[in-house]
C-alpha beads as a LAMMPS data file, in Angstrom:
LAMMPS data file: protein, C-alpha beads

244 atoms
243 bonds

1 atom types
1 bond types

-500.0 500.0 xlo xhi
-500.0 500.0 ylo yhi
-500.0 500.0 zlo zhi

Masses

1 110.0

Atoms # bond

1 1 1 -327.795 279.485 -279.832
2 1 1 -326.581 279.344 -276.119
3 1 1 -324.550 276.499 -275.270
4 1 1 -326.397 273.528 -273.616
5 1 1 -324.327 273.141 -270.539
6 1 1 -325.818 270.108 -269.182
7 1 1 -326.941 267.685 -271.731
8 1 1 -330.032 264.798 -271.573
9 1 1 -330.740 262.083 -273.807
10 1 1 -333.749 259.425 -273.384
11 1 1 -333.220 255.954 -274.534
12 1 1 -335.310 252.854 -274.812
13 1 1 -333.406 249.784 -273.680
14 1 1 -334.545 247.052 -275.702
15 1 1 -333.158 243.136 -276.690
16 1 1 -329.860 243.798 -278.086
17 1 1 -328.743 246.067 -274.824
18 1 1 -328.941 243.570 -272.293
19 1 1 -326.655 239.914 -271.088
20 1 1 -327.949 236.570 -271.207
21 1 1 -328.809 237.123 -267.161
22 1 1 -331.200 240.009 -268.474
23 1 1 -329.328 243.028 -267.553
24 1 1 -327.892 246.184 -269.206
25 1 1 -323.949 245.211 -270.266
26 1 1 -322.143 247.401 -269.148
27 1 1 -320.117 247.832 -272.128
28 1 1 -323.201 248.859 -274.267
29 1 1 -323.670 251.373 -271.122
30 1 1 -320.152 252.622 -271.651
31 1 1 -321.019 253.135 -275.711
32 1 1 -324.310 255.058 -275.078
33 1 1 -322.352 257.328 -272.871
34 1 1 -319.824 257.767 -274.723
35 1 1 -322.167 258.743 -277.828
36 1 1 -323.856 260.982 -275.760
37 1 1 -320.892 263.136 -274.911
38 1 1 -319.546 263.381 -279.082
39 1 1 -323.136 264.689 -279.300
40 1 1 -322.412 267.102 -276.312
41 1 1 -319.153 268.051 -277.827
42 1 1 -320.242 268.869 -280.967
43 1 1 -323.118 271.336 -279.067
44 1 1 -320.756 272.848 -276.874
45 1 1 -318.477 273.335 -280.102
46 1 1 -315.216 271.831 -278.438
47 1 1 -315.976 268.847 -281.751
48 1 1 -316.267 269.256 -284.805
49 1 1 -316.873 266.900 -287.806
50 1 1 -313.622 268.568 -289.808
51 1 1 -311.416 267.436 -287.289
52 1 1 -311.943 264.071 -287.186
53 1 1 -308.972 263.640 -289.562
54 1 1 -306.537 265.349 -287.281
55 1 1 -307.984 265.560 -284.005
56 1 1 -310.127 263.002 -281.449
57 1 1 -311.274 263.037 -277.900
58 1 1 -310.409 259.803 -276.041
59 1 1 -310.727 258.962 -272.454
60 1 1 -307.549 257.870 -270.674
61 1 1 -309.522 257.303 -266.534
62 1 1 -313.218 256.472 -266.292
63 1 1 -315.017 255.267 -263.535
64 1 1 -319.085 253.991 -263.526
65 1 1 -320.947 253.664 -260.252
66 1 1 -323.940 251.063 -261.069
67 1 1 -326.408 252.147 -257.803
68 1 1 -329.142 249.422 -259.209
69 1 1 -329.484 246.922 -261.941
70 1 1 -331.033 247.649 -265.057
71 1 1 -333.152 244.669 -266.365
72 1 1 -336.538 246.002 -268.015
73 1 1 -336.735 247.197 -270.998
74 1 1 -337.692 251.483 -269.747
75 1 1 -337.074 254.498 -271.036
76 1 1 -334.093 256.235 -269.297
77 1 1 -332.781 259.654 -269.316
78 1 1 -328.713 260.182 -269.965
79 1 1 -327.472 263.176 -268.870
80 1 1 -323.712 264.694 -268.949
81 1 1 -321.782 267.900 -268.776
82 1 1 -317.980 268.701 -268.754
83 1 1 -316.260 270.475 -265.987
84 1 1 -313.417 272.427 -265.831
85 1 1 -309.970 270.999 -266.596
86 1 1 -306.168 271.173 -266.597
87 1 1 -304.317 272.484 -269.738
88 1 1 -304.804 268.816 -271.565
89 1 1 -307.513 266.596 -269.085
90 1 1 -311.166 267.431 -269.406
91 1 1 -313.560 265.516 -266.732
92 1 1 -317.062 265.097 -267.637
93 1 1 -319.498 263.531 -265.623
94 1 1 -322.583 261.196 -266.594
95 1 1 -325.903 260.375 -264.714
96 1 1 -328.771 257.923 -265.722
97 1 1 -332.028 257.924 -264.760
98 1 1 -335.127 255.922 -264.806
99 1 1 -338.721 257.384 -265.845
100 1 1 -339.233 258.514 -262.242
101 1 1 -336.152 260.622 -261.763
102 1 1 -334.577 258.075 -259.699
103 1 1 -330.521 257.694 -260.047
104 1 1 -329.346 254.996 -261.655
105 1 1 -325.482 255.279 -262.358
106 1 1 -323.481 257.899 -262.036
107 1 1 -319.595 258.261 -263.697
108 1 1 -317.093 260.125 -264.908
109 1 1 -314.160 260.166 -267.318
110 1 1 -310.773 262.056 -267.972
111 1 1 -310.407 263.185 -271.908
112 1 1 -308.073 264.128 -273.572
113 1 1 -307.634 265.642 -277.038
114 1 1 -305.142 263.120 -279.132
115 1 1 -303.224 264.388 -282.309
116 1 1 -304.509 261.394 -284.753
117 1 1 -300.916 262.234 -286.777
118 1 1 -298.280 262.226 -284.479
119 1 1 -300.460 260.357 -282.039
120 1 1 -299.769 262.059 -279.115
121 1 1 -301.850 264.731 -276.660
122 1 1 -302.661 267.988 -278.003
123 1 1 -303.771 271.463 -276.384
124 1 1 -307.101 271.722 -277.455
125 1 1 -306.129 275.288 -278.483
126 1 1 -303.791 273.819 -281.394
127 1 1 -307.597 272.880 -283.040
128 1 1 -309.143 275.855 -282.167
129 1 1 -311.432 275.025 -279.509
130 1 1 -312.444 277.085 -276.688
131 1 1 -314.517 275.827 -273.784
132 1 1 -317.242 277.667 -273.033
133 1 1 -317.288 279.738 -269.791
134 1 1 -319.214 278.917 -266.503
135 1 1 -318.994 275.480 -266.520
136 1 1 -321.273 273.334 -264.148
137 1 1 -319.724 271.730 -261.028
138 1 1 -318.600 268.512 -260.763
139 1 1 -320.195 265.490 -258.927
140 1 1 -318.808 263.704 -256.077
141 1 1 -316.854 260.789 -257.534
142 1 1 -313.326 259.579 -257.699
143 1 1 -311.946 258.131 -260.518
144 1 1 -309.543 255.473 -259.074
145 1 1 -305.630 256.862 -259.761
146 1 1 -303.696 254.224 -258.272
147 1 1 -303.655 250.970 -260.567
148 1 1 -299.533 250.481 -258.902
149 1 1 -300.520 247.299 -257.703
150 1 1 -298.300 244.302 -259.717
151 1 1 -299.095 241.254 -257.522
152 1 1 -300.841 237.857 -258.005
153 1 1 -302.006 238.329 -261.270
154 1 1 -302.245 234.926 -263.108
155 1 1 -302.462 235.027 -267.159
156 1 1 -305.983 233.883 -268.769
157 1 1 -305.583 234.232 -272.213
158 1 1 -303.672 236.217 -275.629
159 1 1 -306.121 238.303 -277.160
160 1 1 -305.798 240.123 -280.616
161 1 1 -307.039 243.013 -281.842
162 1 1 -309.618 242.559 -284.515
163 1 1 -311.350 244.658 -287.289
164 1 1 -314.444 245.183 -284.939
165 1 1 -312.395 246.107 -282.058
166 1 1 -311.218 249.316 -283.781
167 1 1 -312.719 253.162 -283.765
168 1 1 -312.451 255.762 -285.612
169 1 1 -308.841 256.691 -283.531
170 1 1 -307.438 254.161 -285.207
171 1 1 -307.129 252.190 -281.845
172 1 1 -308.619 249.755 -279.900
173 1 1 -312.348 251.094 -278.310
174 1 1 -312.431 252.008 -275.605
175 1 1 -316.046 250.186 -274.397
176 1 1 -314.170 247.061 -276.235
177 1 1 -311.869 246.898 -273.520
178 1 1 -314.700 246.023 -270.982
179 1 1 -316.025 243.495 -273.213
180 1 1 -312.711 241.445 -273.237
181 1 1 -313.128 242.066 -269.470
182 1 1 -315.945 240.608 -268.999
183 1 1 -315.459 237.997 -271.546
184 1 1 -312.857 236.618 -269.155
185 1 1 -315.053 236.941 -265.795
186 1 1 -316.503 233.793 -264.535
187 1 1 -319.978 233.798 -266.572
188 1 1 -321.997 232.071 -263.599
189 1 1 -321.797 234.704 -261.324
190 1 1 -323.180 237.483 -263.551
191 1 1 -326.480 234.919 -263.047
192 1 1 -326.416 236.334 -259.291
193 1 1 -324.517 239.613 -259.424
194 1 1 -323.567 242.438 -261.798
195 1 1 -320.437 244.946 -261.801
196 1 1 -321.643 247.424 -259.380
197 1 1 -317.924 249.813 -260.061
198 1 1 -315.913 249.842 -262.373
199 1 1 -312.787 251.639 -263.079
200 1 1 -310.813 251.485 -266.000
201 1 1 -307.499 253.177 -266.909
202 1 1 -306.541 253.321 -270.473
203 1 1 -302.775 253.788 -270.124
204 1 1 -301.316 253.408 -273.842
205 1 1 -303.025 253.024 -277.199
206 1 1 -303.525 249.333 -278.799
207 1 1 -303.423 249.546 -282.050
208 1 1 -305.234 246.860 -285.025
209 1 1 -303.705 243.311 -284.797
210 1 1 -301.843 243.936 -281.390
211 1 1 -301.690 241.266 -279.135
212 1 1 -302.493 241.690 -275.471
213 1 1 -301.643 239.420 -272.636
214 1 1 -304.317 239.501 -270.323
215 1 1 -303.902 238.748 -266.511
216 1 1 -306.657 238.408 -263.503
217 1 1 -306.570 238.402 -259.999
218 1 1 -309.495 238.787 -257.238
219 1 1 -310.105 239.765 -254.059
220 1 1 -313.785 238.603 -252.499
221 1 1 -315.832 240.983 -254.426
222 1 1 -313.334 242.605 -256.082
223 1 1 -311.780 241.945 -259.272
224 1 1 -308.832 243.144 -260.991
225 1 1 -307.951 243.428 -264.862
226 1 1 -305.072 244.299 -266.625
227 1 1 -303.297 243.937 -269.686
228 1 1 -299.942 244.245 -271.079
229 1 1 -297.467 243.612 -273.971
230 1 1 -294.104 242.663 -273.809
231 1 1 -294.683 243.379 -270.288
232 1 1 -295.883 246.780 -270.548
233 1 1 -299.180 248.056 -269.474
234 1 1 -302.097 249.040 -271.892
235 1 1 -304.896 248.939 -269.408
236 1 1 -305.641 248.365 -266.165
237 1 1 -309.661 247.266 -264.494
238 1 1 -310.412 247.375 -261.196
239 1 1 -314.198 246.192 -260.312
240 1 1 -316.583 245.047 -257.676
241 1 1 -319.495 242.584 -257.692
242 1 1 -322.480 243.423 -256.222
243 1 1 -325.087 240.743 -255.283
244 1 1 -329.167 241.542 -256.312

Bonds

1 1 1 2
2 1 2 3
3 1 3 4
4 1 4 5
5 1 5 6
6 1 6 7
7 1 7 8
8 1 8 9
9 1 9 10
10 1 10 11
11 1 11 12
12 1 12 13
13 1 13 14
14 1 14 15
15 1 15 16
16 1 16 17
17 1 17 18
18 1 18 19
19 1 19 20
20 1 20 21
21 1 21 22
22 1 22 23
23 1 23 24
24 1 24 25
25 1 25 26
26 1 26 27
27 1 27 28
28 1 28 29
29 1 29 30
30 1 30 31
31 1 31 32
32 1 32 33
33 1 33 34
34 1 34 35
35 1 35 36
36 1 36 37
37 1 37 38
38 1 38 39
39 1 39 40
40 1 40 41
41 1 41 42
42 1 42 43
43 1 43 44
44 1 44 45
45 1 45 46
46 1 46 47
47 1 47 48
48 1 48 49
49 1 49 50
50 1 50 51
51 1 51 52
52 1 52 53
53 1 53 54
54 1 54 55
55 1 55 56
56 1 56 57
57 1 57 58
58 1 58 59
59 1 59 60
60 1 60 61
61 1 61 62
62 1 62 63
63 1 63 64
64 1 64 65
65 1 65 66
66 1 66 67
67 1 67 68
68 1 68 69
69 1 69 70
70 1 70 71
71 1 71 72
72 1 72 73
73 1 73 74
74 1 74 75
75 1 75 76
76 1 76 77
77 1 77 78
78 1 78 79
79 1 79 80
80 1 80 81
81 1 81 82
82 1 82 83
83 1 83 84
84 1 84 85
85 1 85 86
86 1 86 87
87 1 87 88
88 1 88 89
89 1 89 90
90 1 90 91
91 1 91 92
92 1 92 93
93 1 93 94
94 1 94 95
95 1 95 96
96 1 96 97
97 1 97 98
98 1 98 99
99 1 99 100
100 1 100 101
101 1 101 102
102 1 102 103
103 1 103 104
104 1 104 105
105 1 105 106
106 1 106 107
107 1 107 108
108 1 108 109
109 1 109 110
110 1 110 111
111 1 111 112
112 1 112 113
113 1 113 114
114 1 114 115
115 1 115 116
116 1 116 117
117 1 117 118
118 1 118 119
119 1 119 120
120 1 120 121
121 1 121 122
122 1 122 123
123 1 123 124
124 1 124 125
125 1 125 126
126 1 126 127
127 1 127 128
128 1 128 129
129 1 129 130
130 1 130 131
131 1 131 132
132 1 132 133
133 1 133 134
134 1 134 135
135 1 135 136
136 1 136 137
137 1 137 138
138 1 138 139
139 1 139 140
140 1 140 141
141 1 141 142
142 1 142 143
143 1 143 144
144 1 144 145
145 1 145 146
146 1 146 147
147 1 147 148
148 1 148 149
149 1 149 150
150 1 150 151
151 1 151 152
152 1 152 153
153 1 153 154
154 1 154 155
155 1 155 156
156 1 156 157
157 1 157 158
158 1 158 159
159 1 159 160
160 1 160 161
161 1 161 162
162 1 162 163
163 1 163 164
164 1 164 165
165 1 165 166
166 1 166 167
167 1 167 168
168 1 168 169
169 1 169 170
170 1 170 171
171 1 171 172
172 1 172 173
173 1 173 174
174 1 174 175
175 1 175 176
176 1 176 177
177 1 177 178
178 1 178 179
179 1 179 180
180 1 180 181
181 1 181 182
182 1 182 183
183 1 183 184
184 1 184 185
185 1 185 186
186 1 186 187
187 1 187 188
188 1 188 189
189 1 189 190
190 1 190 191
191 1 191 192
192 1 192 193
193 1 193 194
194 1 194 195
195 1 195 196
196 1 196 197
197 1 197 198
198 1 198 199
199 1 199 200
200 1 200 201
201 1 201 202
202 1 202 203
203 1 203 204
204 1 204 205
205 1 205 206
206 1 206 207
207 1 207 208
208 1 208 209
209 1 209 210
210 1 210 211
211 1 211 212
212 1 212 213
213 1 213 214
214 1 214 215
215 1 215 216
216 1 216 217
217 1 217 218
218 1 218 219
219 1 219 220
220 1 220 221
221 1 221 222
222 1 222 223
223 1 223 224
224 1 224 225
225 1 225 226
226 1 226 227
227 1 227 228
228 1 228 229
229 1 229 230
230 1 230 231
231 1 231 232
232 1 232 233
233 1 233 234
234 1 234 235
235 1 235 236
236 1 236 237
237 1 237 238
238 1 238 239
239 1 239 240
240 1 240 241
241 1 241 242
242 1 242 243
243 1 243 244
């Protein structure tokens, strides 16, 4: 069977997707995503069930541009493919749509293939897998590559990692991360706005029962994330408000 370069998906947003204020988190946005391109993989043949023992994808830079909120409860089309990459970074892009073909989001993430055993980054050629040729282009978005910035962070809170919190990588997910981001966001302004970009840069695995310091700061519309243990990095957010 040819190789579906460019993959779509339709799902029906219902109850259980959206906040209190009525929209789509964006952490359930980031799981449905991510879903969709382990059912890509698997088509494409670059994942395979028998290597979930030894071998997993994981995303170490994504970025999500939100171009309108989504409160209703409508069918939307997913769609991703995967570009081409370096020797061990993958990018593959995302786009959601609403029933009339009208852009929603857009994204796009970094992957990388991690050796579950010696937990480090593999060649996908060490698991046998070979990208298929003729790959589409990529869109026109940045993930963000400078998170350099150490200043005016203040500490909010110690936050542990939990039986729920965990994936099949044995780490901390990844779409948990925004969660504990947003946990930590002042609640009263998702009433008026929602996360309009957000960029998030998985720097080092956090592994069950870790404990992560997490630290805010914010800049008008701009908000930024991070968190660390014994003072080094795990993560880093970097996100903007956007009023509807």
């Amino acid at each position: 069977m040819k190789e579906e370069l460019v993959y779509t998906q339709k799902i029906t947003l219902g109850y259980q997707h959206f906040d209190f204020s009525g929209h789509w988190k964006l952490a359930d946005m980031f799981k449905q995503l991510s879903d969709l391109a382990t059912i890509h993989a698997q088509k494409l043949g670059v994942y395979r069930p028998d290597m979930a023992q030894n071998y997993g994808w994981v995303v170490s830079k994504i970025r999500l541009r939100i171009l309108k909120p989504l409160k209703n409860e409508d069918t939307l089309s997913m769609v991703t493919w995967a570009s081409e990459g370096s020797r061990v970074i993958f990018p593959r892009y995302y786009q959601i749509k609403d029933s009339l073909g009208n852009l929603c989001a857009e994204g796009v993430g970094l992957w990388t293939l991690l050796d579950l055993q010696k937990r480090r980054i593999a060649m996908p050629s060490r698991a046998g897998i070979i990208f298929p040729e003729n790959l589409p282009e990529p869109l026109e978005i940045k993930v963000s590559t400078d998170f350099s910035d150490e200043q005016g962070y203040t500490f909010i809170e110690n936050r542990q990692v939990r039986y729920s919190d965990v994936d099949t990588n044995q780490h901390l997910n990844n779409a948990r991360y925004i969660e504990w981001v947003c946990d930590i966001l002042d609640s009263e302004r998702f009433k008026q706005h929602y996360i309009a970009d957000l960029s998030v840069y998985f720097k080092k695995e956090t592994a069950p029962n870790e404990v992560l310091s997490l630290e805010m700061k914010e800049d008008g519309d701009w908000f930024y994330v991070r968190g660390l243990k014994d003072g080094e990095l795990h993560f880093a957010v970097e996100g903007q408000w956007q009023k509807y």
